[in-house]
PDB file with SEQRES, HELIX, SHEET and CRYST1 records, atoms N, CA, C and O in Angstrom:
SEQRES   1 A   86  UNK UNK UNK UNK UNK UNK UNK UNK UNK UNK UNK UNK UNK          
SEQRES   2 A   86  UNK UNK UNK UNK UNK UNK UNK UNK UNK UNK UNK UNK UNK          
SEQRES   3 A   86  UNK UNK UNK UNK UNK UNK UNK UNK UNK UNK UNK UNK UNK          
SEQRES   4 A   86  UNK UNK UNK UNK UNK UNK UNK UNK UNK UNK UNK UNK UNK          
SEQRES   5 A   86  UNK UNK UNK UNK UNK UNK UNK UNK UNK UNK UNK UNK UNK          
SEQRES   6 A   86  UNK UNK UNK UNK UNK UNK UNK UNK UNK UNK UNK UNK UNK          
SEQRES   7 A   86  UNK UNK UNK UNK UNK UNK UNK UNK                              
HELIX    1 AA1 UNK A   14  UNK A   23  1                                  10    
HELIX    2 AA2 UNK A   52  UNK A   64  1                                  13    
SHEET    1 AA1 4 UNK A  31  UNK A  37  0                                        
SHEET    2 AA1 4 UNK A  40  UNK A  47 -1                                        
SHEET    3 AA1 4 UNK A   2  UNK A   8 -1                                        
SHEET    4 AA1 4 UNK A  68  UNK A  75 -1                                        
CRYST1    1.000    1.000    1.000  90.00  90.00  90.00 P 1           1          
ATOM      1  N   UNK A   1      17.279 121.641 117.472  1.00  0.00           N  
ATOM      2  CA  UNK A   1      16.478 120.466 117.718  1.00  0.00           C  
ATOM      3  C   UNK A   1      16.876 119.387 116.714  1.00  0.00           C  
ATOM      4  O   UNK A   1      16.980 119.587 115.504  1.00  0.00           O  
ATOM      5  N   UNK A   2      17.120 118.044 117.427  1.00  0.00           N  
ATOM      6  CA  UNK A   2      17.704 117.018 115.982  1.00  0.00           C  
ATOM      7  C   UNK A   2      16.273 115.920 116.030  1.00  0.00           C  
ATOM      8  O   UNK A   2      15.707 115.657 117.091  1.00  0.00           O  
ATOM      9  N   UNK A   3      15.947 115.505 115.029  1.00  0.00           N  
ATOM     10  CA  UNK A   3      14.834 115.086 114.956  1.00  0.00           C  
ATOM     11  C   UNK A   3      15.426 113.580 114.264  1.00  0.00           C  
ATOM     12  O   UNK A   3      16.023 113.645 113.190  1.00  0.00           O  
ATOM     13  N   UNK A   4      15.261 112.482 114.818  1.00  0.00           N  
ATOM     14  CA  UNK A   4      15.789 110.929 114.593  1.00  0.00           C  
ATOM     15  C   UNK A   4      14.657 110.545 114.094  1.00  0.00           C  
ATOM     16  O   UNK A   4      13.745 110.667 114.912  1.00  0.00           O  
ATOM     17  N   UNK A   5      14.248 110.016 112.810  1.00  0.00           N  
ATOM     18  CA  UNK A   5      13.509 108.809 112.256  1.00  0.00           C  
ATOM     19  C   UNK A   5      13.899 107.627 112.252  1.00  0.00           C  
ATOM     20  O   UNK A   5      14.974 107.507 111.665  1.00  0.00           O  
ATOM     21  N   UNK A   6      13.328 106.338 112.812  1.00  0.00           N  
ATOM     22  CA  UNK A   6      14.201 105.267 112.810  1.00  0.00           C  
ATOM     23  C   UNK A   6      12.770 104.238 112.401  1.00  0.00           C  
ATOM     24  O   UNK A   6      11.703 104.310 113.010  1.00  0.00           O  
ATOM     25  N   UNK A   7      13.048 103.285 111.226  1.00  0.00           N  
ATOM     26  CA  UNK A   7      12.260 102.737 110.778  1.00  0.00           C  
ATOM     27  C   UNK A   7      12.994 101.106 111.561  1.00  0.00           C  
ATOM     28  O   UNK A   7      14.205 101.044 111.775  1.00  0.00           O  
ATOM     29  N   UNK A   8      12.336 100.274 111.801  1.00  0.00           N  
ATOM     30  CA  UNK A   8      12.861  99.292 112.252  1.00  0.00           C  
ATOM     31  C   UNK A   8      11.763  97.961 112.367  1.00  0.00           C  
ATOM     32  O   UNK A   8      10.566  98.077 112.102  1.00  0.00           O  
ATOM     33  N   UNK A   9      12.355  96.791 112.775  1.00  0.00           N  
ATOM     34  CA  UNK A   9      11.101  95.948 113.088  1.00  0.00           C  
ATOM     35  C   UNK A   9      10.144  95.951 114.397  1.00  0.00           C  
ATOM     36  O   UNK A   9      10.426  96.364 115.522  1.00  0.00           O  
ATOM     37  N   UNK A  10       9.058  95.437 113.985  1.00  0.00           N  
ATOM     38  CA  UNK A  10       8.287  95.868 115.351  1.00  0.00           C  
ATOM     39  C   UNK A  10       8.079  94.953 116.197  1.00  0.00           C  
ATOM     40  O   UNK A  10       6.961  94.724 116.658  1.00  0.00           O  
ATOM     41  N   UNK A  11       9.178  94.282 116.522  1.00  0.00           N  
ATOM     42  CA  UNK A  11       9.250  93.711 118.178  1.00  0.00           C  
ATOM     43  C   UNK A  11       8.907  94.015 118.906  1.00  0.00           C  
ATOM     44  O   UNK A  11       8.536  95.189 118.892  1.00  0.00           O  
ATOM     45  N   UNK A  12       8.791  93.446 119.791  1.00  0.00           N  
ATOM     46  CA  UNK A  12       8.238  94.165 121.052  1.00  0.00           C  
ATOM     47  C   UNK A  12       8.990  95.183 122.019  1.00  0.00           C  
ATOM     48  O   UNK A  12       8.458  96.009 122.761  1.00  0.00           O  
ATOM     49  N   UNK A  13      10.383  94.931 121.839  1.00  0.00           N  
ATOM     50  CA  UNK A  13      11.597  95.644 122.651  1.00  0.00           C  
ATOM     51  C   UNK A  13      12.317  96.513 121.922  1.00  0.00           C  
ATOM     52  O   UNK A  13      13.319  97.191 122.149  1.00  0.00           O  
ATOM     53  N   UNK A  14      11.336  96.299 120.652  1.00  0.00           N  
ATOM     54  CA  UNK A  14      12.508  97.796 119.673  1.00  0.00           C  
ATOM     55  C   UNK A  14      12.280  99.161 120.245  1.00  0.00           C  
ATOM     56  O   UNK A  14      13.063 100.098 120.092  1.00  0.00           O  
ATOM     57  N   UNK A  15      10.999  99.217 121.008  1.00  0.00           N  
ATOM     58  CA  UNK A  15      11.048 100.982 121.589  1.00  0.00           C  
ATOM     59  C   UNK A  15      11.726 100.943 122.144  1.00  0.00           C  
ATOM     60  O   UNK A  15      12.672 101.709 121.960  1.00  0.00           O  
ATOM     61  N   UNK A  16      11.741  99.802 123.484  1.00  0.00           N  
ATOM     62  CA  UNK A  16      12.731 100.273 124.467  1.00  0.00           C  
ATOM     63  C   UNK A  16      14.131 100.374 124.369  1.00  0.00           C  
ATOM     64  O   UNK A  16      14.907 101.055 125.039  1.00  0.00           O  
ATOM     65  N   UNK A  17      14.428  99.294 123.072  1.00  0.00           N  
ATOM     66  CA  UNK A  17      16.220  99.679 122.733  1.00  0.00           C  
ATOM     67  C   UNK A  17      16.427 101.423 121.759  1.00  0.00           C  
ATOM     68  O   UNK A  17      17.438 102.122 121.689  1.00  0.00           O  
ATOM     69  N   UNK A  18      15.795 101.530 121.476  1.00  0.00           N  
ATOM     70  CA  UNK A  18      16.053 102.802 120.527  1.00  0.00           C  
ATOM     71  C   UNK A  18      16.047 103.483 121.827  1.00  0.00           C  
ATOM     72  O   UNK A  18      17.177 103.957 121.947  1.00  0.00           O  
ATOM     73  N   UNK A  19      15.406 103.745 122.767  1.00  0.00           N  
ATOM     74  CA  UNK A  19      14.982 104.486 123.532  1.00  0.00           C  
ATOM     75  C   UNK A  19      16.152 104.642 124.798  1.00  0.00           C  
ATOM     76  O   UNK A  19      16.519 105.554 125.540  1.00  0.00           O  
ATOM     77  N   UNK A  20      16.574 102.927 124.548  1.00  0.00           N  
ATOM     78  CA  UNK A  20      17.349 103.221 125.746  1.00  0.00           C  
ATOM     79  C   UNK A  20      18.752 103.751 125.565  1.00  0.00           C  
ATOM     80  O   UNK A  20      19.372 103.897 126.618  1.00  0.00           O  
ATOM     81  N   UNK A  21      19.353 104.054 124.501  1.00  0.00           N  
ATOM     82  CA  UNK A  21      20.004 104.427 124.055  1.00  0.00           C  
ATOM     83  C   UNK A  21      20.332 105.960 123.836  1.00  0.00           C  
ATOM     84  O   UNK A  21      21.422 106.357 123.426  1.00  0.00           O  
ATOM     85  N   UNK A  22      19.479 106.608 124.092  1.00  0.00           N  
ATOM     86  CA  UNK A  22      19.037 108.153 124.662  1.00  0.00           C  
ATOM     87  C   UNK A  22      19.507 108.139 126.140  1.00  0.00           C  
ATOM     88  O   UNK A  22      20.109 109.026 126.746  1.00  0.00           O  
ATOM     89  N   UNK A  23      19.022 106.727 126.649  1.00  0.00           N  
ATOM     90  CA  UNK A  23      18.795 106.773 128.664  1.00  0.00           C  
ATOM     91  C   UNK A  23      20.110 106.832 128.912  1.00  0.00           C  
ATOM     92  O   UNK A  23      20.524 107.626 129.757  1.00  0.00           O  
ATOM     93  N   UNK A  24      21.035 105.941 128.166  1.00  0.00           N  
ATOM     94  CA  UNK A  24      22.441 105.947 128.712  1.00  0.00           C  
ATOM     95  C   UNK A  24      22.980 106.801 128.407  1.00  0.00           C  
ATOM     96  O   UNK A  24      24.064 106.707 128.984  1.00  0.00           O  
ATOM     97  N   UNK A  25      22.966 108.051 127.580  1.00  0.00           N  
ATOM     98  CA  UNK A  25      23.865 108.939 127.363  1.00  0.00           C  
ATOM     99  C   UNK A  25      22.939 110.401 128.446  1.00  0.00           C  
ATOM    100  O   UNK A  25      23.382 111.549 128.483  1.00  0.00           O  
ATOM    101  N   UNK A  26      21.582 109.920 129.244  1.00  0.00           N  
ATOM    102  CA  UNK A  26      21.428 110.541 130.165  1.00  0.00           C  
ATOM    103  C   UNK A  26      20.926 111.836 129.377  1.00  0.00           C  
ATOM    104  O   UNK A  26      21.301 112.987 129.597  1.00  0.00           O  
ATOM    105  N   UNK A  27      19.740 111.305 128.139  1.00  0.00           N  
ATOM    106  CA  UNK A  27      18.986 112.304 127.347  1.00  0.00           C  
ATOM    107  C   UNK A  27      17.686 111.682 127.750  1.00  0.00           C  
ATOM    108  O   UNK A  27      17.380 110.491 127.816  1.00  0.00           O  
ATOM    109  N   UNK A  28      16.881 112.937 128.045  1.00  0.00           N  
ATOM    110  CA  UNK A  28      15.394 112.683 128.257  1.00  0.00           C  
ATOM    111  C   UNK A  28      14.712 113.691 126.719  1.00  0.00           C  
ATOM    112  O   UNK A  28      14.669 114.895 126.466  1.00  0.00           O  
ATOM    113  N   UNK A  29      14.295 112.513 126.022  1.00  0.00           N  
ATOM    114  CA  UNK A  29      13.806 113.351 124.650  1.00  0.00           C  
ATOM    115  C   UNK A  29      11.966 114.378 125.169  1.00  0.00           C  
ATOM    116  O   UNK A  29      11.021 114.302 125.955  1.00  0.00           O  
ATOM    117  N   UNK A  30      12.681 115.494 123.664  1.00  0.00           N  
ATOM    118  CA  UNK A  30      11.781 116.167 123.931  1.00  0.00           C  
ATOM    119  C   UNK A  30       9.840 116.147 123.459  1.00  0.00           C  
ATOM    120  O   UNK A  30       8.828 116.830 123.610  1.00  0.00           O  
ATOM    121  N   UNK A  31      10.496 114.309 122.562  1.00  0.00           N  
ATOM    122  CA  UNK A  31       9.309 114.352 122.457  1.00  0.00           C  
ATOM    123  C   UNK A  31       9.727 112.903 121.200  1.00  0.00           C  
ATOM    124  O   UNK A  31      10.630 112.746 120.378  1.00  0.00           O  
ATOM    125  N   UNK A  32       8.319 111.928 121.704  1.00  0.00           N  
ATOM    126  CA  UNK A  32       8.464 110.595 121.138  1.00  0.00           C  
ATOM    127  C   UNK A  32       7.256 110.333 120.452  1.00  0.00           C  
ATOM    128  O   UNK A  32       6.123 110.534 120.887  1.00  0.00           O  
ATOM    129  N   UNK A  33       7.612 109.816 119.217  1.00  0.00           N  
ATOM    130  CA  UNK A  33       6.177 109.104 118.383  1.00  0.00           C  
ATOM    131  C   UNK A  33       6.255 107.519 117.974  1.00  0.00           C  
ATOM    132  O   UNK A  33       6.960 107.277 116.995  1.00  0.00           O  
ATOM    133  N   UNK A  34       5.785 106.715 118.441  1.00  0.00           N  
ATOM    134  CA  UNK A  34       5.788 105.668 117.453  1.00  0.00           C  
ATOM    135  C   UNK A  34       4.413 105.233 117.083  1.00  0.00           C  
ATOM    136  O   UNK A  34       3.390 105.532 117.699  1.00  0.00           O  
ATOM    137  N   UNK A  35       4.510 104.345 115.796  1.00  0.00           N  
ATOM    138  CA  UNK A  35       3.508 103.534 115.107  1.00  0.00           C  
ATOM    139  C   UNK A  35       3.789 102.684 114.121  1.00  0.00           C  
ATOM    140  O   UNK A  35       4.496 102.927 113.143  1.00  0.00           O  
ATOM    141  N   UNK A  36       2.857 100.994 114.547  1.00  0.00           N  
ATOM    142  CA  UNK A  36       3.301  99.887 113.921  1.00  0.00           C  
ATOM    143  C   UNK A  36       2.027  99.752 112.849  1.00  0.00           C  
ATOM    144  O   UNK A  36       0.853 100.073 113.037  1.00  0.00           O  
ATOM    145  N   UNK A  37       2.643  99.174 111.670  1.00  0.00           N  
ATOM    146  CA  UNK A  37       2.177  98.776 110.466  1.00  0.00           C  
ATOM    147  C   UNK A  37       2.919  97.343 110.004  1.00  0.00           C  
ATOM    148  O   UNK A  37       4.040  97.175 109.526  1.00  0.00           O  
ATOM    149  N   UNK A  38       1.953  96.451 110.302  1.00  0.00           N  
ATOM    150  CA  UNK A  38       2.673  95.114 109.906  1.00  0.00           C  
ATOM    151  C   UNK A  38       3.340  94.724 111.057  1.00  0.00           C  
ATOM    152  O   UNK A  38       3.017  94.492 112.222  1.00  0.00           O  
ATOM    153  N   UNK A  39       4.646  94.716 110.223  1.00  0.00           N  
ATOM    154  CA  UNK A  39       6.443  93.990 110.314  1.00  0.00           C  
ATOM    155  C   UNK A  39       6.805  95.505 110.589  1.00  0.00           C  
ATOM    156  O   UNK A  39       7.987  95.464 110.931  1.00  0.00           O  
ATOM    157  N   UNK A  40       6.451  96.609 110.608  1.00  0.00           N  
ATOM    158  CA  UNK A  40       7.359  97.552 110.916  1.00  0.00           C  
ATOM    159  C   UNK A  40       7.065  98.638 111.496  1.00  0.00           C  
ATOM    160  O   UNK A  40       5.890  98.992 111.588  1.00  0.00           O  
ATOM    161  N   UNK A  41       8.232  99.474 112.069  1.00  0.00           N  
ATOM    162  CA  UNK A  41       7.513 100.217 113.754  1.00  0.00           C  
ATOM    163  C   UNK A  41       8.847 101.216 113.498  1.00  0.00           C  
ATOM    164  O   UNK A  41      10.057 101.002 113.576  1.00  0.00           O  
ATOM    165  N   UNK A  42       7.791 102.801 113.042  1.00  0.00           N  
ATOM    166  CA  UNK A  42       8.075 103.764 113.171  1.00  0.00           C  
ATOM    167  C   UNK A  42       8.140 104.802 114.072  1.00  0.00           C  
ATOM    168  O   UNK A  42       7.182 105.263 114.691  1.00  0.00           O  
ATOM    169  N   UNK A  43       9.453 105.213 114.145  1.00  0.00           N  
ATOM    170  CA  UNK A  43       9.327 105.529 116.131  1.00  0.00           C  
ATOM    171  C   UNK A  43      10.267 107.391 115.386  1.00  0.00           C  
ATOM    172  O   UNK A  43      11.257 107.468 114.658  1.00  0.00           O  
ATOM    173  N   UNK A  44       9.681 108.187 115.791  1.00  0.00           N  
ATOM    174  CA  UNK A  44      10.010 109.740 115.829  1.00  0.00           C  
ATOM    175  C   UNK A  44      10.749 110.291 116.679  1.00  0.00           C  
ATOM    176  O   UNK A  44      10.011 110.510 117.639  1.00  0.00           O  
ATOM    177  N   UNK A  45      12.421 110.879 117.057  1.00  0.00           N  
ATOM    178  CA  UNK A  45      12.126 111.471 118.066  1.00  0.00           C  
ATOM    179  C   UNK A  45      12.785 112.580 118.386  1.00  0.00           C  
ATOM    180  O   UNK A  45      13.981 112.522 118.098  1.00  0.00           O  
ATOM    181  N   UNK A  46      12.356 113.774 118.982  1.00  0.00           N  
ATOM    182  CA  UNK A  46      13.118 115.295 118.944  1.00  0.00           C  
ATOM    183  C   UNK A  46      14.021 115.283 120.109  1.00  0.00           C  
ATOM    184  O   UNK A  46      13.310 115.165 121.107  1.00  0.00           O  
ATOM    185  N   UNK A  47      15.403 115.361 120.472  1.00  0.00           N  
ATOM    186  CA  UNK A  47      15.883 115.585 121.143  1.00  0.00           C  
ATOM    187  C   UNK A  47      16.647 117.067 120.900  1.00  0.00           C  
ATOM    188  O   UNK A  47      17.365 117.259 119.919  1.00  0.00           O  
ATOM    189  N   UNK A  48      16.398 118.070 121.912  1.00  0.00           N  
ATOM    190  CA  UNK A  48      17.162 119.178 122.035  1.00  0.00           C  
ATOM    191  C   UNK A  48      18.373 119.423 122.718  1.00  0.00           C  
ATOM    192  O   UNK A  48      18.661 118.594 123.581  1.00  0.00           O  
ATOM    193  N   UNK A  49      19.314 120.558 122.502  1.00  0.00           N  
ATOM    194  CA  UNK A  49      21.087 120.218 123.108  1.00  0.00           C  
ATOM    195  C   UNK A  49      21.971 119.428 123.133  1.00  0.00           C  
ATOM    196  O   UNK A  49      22.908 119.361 123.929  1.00  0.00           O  
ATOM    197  N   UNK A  50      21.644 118.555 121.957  1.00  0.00           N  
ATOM    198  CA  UNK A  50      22.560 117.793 121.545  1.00  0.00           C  
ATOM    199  C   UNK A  50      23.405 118.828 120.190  1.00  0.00           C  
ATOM    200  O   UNK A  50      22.917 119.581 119.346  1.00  0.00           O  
ATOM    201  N   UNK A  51      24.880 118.420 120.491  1.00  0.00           N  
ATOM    202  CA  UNK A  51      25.640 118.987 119.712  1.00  0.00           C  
ATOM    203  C   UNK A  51      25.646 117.613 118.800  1.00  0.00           C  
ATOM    204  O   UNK A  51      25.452 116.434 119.095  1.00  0.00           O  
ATOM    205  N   UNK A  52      26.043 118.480 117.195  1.00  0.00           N  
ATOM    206  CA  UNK A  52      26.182 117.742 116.292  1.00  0.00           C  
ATOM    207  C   UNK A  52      26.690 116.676 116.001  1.00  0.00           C  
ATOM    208  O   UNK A  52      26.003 115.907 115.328  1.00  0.00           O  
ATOM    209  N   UNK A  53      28.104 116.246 116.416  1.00  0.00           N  
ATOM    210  CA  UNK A  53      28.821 115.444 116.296  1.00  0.00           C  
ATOM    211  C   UNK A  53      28.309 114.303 117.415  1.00  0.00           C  
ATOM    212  O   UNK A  53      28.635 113.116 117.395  1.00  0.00           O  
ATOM    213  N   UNK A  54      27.513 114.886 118.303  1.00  0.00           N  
ATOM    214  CA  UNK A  54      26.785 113.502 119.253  1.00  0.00           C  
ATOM    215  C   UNK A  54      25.606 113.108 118.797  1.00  0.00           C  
ATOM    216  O   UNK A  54      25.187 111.971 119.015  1.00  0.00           O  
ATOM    217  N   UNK A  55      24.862 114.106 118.037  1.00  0.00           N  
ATOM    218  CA  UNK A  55      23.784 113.802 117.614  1.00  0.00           C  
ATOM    219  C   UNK A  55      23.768 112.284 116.395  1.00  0.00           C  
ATOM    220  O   UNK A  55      22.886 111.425 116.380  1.00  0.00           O  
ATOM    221  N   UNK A  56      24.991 112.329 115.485  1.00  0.00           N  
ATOM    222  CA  UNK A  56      25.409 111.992 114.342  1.00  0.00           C  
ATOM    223  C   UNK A  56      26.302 110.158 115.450  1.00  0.00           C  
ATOM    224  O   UNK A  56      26.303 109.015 114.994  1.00  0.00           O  
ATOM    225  N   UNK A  57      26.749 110.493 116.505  1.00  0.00           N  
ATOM    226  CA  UNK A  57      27.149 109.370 116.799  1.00  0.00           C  
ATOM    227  C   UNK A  57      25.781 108.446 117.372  1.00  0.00           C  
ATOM    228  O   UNK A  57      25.553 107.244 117.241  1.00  0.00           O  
ATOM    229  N   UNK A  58      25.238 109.180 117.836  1.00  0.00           N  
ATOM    230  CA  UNK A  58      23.986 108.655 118.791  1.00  0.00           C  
ATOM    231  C   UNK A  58      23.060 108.065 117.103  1.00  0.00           C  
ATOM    232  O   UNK A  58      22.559 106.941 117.120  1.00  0.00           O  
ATOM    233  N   UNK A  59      22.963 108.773 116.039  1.00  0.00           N  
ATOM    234  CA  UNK A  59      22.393 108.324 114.883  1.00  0.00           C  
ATOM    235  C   UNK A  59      23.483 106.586 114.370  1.00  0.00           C  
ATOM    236  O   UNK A  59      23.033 105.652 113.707  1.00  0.00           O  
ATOM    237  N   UNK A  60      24.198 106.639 114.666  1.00  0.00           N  
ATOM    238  CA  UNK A  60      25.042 105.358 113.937  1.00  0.00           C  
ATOM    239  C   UNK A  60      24.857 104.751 115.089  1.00  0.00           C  
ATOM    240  O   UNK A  60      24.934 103.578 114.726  1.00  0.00           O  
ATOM    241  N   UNK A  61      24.606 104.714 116.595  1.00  0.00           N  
ATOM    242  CA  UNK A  61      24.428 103.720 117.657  1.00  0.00           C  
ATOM    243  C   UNK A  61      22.987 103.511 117.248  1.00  0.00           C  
ATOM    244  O   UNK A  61      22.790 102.343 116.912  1.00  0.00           O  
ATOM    245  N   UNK A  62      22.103 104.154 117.188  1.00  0.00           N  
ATOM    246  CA  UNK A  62      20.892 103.750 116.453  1.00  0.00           C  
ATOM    247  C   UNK A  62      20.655 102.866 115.758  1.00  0.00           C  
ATOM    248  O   UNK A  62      19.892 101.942 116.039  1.00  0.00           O  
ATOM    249  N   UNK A  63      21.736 103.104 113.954  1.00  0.00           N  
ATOM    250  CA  UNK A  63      21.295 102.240 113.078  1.00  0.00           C  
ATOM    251  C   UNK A  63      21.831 101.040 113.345  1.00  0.00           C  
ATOM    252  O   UNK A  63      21.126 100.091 113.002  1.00  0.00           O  
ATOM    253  N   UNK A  64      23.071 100.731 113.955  1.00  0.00           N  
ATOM    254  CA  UNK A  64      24.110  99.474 114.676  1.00  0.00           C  
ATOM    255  C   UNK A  64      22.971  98.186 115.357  1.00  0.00           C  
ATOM    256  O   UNK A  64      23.237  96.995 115.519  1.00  0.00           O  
ATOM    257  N   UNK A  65      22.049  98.694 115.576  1.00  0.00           N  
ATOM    258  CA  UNK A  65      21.171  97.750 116.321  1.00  0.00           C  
ATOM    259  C   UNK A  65      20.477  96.556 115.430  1.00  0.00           C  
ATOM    260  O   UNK A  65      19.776  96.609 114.420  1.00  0.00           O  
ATOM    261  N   UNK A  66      20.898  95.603 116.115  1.00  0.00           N  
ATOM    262  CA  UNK A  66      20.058  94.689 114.501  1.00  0.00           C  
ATOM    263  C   UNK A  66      18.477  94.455 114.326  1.00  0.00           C  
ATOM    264  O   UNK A  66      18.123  93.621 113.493  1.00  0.00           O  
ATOM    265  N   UNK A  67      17.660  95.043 114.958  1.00  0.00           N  
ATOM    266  CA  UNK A  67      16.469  95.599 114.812  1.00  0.00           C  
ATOM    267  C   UNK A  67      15.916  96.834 114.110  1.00  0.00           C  
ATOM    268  O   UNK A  67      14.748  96.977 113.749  1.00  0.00           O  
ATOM    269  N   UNK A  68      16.720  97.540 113.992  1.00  0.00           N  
ATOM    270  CA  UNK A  68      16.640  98.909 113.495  1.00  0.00           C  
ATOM    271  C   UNK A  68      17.041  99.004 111.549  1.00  0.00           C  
ATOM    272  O   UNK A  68      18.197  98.770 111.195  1.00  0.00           O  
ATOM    273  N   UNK A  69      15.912  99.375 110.448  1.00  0.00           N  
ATOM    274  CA  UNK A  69      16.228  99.348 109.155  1.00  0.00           C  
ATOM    275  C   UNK A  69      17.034 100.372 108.215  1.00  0.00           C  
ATOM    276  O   UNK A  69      17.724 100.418 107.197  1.00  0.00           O  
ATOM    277  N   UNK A  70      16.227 101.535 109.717  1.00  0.00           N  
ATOM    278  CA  UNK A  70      17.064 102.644 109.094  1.00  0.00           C  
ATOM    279  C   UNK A  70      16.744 103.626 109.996  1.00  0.00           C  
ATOM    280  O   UNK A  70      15.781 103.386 110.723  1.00  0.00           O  
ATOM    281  N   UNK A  71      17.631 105.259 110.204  1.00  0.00           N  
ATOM    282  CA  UNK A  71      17.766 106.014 110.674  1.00  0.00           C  
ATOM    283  C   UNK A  71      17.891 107.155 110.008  1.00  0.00           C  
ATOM    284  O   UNK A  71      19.007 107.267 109.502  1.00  0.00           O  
ATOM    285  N   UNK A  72      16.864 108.424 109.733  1.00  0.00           N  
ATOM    286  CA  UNK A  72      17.203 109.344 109.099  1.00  0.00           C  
ATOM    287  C   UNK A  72      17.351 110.581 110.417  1.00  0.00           C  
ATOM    288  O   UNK A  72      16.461 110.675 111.263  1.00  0.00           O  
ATOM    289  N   UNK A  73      18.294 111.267 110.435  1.00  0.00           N  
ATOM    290  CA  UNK A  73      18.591 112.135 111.014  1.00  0.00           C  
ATOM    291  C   UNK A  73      18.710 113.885 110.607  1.00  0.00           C  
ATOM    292  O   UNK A  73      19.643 114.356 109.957  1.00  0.00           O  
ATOM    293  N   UNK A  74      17.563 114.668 111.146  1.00  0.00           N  
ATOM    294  CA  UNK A  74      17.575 116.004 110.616  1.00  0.00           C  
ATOM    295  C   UNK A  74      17.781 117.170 112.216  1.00  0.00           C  
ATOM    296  O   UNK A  74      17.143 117.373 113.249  1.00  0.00           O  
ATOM    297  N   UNK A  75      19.203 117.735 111.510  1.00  0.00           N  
ATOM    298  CA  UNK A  75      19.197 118.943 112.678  1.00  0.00           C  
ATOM    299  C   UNK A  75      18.797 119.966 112.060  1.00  0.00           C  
ATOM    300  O   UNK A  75      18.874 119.969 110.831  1.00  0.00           O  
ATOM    301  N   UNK A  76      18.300 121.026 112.717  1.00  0.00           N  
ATOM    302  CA  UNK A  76      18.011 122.356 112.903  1.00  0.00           C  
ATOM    303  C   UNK A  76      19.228 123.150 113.581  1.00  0.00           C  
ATOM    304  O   UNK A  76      18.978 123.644 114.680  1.00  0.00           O  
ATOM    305  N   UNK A  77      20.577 123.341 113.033  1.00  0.00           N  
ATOM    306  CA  UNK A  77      21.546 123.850 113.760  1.00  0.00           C  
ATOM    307  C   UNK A  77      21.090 125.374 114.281  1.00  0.00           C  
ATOM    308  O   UNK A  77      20.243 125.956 113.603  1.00  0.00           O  
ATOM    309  N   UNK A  78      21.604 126.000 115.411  1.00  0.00           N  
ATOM    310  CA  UNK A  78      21.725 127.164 115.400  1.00  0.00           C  
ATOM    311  C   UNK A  78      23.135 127.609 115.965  1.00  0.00           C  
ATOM    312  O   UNK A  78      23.975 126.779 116.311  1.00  0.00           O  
ATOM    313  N   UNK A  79      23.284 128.615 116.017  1.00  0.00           N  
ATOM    314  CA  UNK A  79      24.845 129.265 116.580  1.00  0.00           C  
ATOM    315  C   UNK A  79      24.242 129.538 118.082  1.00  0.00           C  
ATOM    316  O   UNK A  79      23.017 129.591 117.974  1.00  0.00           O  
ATOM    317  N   UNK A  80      24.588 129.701 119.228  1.00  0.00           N  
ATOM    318  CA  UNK A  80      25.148 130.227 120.079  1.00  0.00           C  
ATOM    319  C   UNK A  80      26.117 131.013 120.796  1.00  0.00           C  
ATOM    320  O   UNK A  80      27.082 131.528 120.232  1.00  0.00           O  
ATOM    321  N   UNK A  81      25.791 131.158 122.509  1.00  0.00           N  
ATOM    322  CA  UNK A  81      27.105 131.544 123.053  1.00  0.00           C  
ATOM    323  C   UNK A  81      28.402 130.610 123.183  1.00  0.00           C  
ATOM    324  O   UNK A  81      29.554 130.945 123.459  1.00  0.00           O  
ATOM    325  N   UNK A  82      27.830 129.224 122.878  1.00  0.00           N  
ATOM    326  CA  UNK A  82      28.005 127.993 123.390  1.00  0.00           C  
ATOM    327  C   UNK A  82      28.742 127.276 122.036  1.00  0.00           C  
ATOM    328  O   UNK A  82      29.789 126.639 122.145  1.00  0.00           O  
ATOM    329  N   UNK A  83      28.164 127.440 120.973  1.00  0.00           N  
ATOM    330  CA  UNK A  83      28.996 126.957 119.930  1.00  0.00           C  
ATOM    331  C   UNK A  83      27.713 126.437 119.006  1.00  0.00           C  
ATOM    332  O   UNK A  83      26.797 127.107 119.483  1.00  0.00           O  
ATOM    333  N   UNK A  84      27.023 125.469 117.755  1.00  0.00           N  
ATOM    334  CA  UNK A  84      26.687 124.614 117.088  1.00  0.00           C  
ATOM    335  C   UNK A  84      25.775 123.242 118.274  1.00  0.00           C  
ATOM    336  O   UNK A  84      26.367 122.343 118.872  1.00  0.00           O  
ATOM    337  N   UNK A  85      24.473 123.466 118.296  1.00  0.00           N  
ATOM    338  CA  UNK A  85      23.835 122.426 118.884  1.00  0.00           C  
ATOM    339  C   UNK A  85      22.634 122.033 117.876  1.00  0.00           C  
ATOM    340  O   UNK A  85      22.527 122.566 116.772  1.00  0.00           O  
ATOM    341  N   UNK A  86      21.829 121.146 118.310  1.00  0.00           N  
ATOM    342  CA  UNK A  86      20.554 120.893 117.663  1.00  0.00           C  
ATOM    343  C   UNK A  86      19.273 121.769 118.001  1.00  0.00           C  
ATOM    344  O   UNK A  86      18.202 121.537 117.441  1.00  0.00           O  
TER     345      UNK A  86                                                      
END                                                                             
C-alpha cells in the first residue's frame, strides 16, 4: 500500500488536479482524505498495486504541479509472485 501526503494550496481545483492524476494513469485510490486550514489543503491518499518505481514517478508528477507544496510518499513494500508492489 503507498500512502501519498500532499500538502498544497487550497484552491478550489487542487483536489481535482492531485486526483486527476491517479485518473490518467487509470488508478482508482483506495482511499482519500482531505482537509483545509487557511491557505492550505491537506489531501491523504492510499493507493494499492502500484509498483515502486510508479509509485515514486506518480510522487514527482504530484509535486511538479504548481499548486502542490509538498509530497511525502510512504510504501509498505511486500514481495510477491509478481515481484515488489505497494
Amino acid at each position: 500500500m503507498c500512502r501519498f501526503v500532499v500538502i498544497a494550496d487550497s484552491g478550489p481545483q487542487t483536489l481535482m488536479r492531485v486526483l486527476g492524476l491517479f485518473a490518467q494513469r487509470d488508478f482508482t485510490p483506495v482511499r482519500v482524505e482531505a482537509g483545509r486550514s487557511g491557505q492550505k489543503l491537506s489531501i491523504v491518499v492510499e493507493q494499492d498495486a502500484l509498483a515502486p518505481a510508479a509509485a515514486i514517478l506518480l510522487a514527482e508528477k504530484i509535486r511538479a504541479s504548481v499548486c502542490v507544496w509538498s509530497v511525502d510518499l510512504s510504501m509498505g513494500v511486500s514481495v510477491n509472485g509478481k515481484g515488489s508492489v505497494c
